[in-house]
N, C-alpha and C positions, 0 to 999 in steps of 0.2 A: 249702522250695520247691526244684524241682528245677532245673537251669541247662542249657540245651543248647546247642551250638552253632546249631543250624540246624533250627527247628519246621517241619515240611507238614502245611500243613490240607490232608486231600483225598489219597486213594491210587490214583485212577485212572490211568489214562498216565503224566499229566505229572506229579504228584505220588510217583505209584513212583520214575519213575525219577529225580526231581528225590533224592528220598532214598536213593538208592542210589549214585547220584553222590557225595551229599554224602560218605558213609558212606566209600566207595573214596579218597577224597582226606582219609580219617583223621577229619572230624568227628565228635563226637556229636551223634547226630541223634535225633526223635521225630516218628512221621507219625502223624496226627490224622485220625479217620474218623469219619462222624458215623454209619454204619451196622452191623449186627455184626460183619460181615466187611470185609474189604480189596477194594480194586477198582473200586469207584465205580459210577457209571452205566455204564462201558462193559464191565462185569463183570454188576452186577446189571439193570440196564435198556435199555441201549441198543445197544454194536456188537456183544458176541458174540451176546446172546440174539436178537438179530433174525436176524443169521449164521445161525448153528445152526438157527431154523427156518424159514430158507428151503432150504437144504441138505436138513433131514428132508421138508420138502413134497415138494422136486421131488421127492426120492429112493422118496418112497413111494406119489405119485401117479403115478410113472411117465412126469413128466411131459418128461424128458428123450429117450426112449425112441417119446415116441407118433408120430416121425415114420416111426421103424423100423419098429414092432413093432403099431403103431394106438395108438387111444383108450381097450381096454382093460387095456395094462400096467402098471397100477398092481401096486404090492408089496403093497398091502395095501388091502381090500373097505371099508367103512363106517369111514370115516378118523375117532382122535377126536381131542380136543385131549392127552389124555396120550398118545397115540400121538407124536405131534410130541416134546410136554414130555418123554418119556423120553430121548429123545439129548440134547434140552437139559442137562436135569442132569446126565447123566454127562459132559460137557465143561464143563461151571460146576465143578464138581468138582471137576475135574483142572487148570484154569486157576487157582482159589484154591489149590489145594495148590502148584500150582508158583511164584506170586504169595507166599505164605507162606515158600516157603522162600526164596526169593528175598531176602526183607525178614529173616527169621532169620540167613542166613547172611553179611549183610552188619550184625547187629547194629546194625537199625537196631528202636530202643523203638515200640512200637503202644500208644496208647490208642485206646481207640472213647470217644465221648461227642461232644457238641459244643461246640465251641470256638468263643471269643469275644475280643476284645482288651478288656481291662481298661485298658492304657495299649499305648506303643509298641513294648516289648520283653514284654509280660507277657499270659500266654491264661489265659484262666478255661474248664475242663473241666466240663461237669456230662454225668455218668455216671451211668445209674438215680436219681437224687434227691441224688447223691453229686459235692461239688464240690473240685474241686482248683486250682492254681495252678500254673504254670510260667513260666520266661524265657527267648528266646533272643537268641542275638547279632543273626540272617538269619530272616528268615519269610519261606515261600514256601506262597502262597496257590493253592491249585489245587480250588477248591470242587465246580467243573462250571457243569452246567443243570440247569433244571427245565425242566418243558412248560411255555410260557406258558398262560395263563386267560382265557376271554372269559367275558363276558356272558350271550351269546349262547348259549354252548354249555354246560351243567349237566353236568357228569361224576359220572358215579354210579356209573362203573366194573363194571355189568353192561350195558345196553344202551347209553353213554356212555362212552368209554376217550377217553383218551389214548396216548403213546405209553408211559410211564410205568407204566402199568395195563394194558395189552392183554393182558399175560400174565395177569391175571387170570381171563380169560374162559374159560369151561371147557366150550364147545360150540363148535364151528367155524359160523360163519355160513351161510349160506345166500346171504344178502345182505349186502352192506357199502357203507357211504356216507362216504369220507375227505374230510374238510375238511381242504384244502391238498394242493398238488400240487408241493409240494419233495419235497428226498430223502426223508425218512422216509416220507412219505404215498406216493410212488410205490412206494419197495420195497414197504412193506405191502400196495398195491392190485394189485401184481402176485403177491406171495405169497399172497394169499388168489384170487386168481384161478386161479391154479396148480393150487389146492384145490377148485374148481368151484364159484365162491361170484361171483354178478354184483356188480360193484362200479362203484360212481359215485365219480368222483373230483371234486372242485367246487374251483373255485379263482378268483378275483374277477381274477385276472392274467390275460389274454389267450395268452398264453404259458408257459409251465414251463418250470423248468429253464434260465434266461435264459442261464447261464452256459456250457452246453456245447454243443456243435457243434450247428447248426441239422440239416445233413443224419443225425447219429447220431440226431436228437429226433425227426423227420419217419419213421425207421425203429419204434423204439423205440414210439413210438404205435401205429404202424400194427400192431406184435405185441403190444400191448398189447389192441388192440382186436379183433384174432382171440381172443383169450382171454376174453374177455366183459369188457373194461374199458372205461365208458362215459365221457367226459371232457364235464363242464361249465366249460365256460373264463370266462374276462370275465363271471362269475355273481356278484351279492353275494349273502352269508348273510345270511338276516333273523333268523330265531331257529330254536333244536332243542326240538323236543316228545320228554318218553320217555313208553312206554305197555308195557303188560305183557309183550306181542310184541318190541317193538323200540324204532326211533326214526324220529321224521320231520324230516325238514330242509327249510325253507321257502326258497326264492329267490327274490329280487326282480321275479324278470323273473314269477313266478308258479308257477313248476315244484316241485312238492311230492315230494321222495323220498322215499318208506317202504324203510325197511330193519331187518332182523333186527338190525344191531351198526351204529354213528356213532364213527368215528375221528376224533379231533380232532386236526389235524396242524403248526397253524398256527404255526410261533416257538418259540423258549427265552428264557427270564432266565437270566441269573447268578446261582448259589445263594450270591449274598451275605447276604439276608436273617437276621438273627439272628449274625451275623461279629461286630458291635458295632464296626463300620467307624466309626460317627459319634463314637464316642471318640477315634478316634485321628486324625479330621478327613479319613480317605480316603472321595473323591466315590464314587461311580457314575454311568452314564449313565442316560437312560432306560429301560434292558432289563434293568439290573443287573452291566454292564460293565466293568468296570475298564481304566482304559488305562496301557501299559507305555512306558518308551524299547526299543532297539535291544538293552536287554541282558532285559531282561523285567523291568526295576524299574520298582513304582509310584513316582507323587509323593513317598510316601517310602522314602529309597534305602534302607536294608534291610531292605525290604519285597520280593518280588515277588512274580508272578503269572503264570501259564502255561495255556496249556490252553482251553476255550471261554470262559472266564469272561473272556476277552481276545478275545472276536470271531476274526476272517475268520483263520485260514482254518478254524478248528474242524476238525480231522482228530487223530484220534489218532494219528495215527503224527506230524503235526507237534508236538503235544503233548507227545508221547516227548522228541522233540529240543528242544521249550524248556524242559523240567522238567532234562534234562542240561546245556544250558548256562547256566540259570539258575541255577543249584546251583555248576556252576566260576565263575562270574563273580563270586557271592558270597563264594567262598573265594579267590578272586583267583588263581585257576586259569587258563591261558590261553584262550581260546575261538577258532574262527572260525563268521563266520553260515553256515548250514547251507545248503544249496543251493537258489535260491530257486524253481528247477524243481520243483514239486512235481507228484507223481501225484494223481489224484482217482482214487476208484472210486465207481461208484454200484451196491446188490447189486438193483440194478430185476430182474426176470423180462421179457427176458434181460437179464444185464449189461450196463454200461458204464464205460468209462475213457479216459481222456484224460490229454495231457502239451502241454506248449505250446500256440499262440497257434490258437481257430477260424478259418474262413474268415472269418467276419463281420469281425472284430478286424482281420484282417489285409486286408483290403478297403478298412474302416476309415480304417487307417495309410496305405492306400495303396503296401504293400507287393508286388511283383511276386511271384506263386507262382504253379506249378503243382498238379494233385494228383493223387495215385496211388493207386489204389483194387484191392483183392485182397478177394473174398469167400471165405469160406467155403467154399462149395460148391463152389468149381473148387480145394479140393488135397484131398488125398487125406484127411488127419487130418480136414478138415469133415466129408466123406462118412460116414469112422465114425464118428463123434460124433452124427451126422446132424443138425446142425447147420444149414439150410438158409439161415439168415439173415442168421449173421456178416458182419460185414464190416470192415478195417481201415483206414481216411482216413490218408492222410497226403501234408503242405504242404510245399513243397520250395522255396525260394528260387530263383528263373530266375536270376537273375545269379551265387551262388558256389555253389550247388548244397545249402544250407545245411537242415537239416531243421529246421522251424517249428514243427512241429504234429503226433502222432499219434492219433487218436482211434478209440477201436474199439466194436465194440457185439454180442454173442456169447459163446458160453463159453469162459472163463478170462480172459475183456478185463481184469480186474483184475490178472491175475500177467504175461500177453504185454505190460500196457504198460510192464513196466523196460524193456526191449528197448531202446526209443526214449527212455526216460528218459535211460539211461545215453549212447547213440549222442548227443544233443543235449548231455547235460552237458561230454562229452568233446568235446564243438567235430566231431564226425562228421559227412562230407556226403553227400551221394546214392551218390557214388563205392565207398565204404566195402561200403554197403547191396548196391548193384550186384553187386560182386566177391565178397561173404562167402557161405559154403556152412551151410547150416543144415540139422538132422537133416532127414530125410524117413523117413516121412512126420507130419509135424508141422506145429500152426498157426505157427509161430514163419516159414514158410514165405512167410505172410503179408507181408513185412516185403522180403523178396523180391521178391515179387512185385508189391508197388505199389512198390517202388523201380524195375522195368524200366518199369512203367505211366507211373510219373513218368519216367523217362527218354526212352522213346519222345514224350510227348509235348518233351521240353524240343527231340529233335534233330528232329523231325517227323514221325517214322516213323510208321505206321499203329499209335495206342493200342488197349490190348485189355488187361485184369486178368483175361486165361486162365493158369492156374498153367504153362502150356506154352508159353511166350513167345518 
């Protein structure tokens, strides 16, 4: 039987780099994948493959373009789904091979198969019908999600998908009807909308998206719904019909949607399931959750867990950094907690991102703020981009001049919101913003620009987020 220092079930995020840690701090290490490649869901199912075909949509429907150039620039006439699928695989491709070498050059051992705990130190591997044995000192458990399951909704993975199976679909819809209106279901119903496909989003929550800025969601809808995206809010699902055509989804209030393809977008579990947790007496919650302390140890301390299968904040890049400090703290490596600023990106059509506290929150608290607002359209880099919509929020503390809050909504609002990431983490105030010279012409400009907007308003001068202030 073989003996490792430090087993990772799971080679997604937090599990690479949980094992590459270990690896660099001298362990021997073994990462456990229950699939035939490395990577996990955010390799095989969920953040790059969705990435990548929202990138090939817009890119090839032209749909960046059509405020330039019109409605006909598309790159390419009767769009299919291997159209898209082509860029996908050659960047699935190239992310494994470099994911591969990655785990080779830090001599960290791969078995594929799945893995189960036989007692507290000991995994039972079954590989094609083929069962093995191993032990480690540190287990670090980084399994993922699965889509959760209703009732309700039959996936049958031709006119039924999940998020899971979407990539299976091998006609581009016409129509589409997403159950749930979180992240996944929103990027997807702006992605296929992109593609010239009406989409019904349904969602029993009165609101979407609770968590980020009311005035970036108020925008966001409102170009959601130029693009043919119809929203069912505060709607309960009653049941989903499939039929040869398509699917139907019933809603309480009575409203029956037929649609060519039914996205089923609601929730994850924990792919605990089949771990053989109940041997070694570690719970789950109801969703299939495991809960960690401050260093990312379960109940039993060398055990941990990193990554969604640990709840909020479910990001992979926070994943990254709990799979690295959860790896030094088991080697008894020093740590500090990661900065608890974190970015959000959402890849909706158009994007959005955010970094600190909304208005609401901050309302809330009872917190004094002003806010400073720069669109798009008034600098110069929006104009080429043609970008008519962007625009960058940001909350400023009236009393130290403190930045609260930046929230954006536009192209690039994923990579423009370190800006503010970093300006907040590093204790930066209005002042900073005010005085700092940034390329031109460029959106970065933005940051700028709603720093004079918040300025003018904080001394009373006449506000205006004109890029010529």
């Amino acid at each position: 039987m073989d003996s490792y220092d430090i087993a990772v079930i799971g080679t997604g995020p937090g599990g690479q780099r949980a094992a590459i840690q270990a690896a660099k701090l001298g362990a021997s290490v073994v990462a456990i994948e229950m699939r035939s490649s490395v990577g996990g869901a955010a390799i095989h199912a969920g953040t790059i493959p969705s990435k990548t075909l929202r990138e090939a949509a817009l890119y090839l429907t032209g749909f960046r373009q059509r405020v330039l150039y019109g409605a006909n620039s598309a790159v390419k006439a009767n769009l299919t789904f291997d159209d898209l699928t082509f860029r996908l695989d050659s960047v699935l491709d190239r992310e494994l091979s470099v994911m591969q070498d990655q785990l080779r050059r830090n001599n960290v051992e791969v078995i594929f198969g799945n893995a189960s705990f036989s007692d507290e130190h000991t995994l039972r591997i079954l590989t094609d019908g083929v069962v093995q044995e191993i032990t480690a000192e540190k287990i670090v458990l980084a399994p993922g999600t699965v889509p959760a399951k209703s009732e309700k909704v039959p996936i049958n993975g031709k006119t039924t998908v999940d998020a899971d199976s979407i990539f299976d679909v091998s006609v581009i819809p016409k129509t589409l009807t997403v159950i749930g209106a979180g992240i996944i279901g929103v990027e997807y119903g702006g992605i296929f909308a992109a593609m010239g496909a009406r989409v019904n989003i349904v969602d029993r929550r009165p609101d979407f998206l609770e968590f980020v800025d009311r005035g970036i969601i108020e925008a966001l809808q409102h170009h959601m719904r130029e693009s043919g995206v119809e929203f069912y809010l505060g709607e309960d699902l009653v049941e989903v019909s499939s039929h040869g055509s398509g699917a139907t989804a019933y809603l309480a209030s009575g409203i029956r949607l037929e649609s060519d393809l039914l996205l089923y977008t609601i929730g994850r579990t924990g792919a605990t399931a089949g771990l053989g947790l109940e041997n070694i007496g570690l719970e789950v919650d109801d969703r299939g959750r495991l809960s960690v302390d401050e260093s990312y140890r379960t109940a039993i301390t060398h055990i941990y867990a990193v990554g969604d299968v640990i709840g909020f904040p479910s990001l992979a890049a926070s994943a990254i950094e709990q799979g690295r400090l959860a790896a030094r703290h088991a080697l008894g490596a020093s740590i500090d907690e990661f900065d608890a600023l974190l970015p959000y990106g959402i890849y909706s059509v158009p994007e959005i991102s955010m970094v600190g506290s909304t208005a609401e929150q901050l309302e809330l608290d009872g917190v004094p703020f002003v806010t400073g607002i720069a669109r798009y359209a008034e600098t110069a880099r929006g104009q080429i981009l043609g970008d008519r919509y962007g625009h960058l929020r940001m909350y400023v503390h009236s009393e130290n001049k403190s930045i609260l809050g930046v929230h954006i909504i536009g192209e690039n609002a994923t990579e423009l919101i370190h800006i503010g990431q970093a300006v907040m983490s590093l204790n930066g105030t209005l002042d900073y913003l005010v005085n700092t010279v940034f390329n031109y012409p460029t959106l970065a400009e933005c940051y700028k620009t709603a720093a004079l907007d918040a300025f003018n308003r904080l001394t009373g001068a006449p506000s205006s987020s004109s890029a010529h202030q």
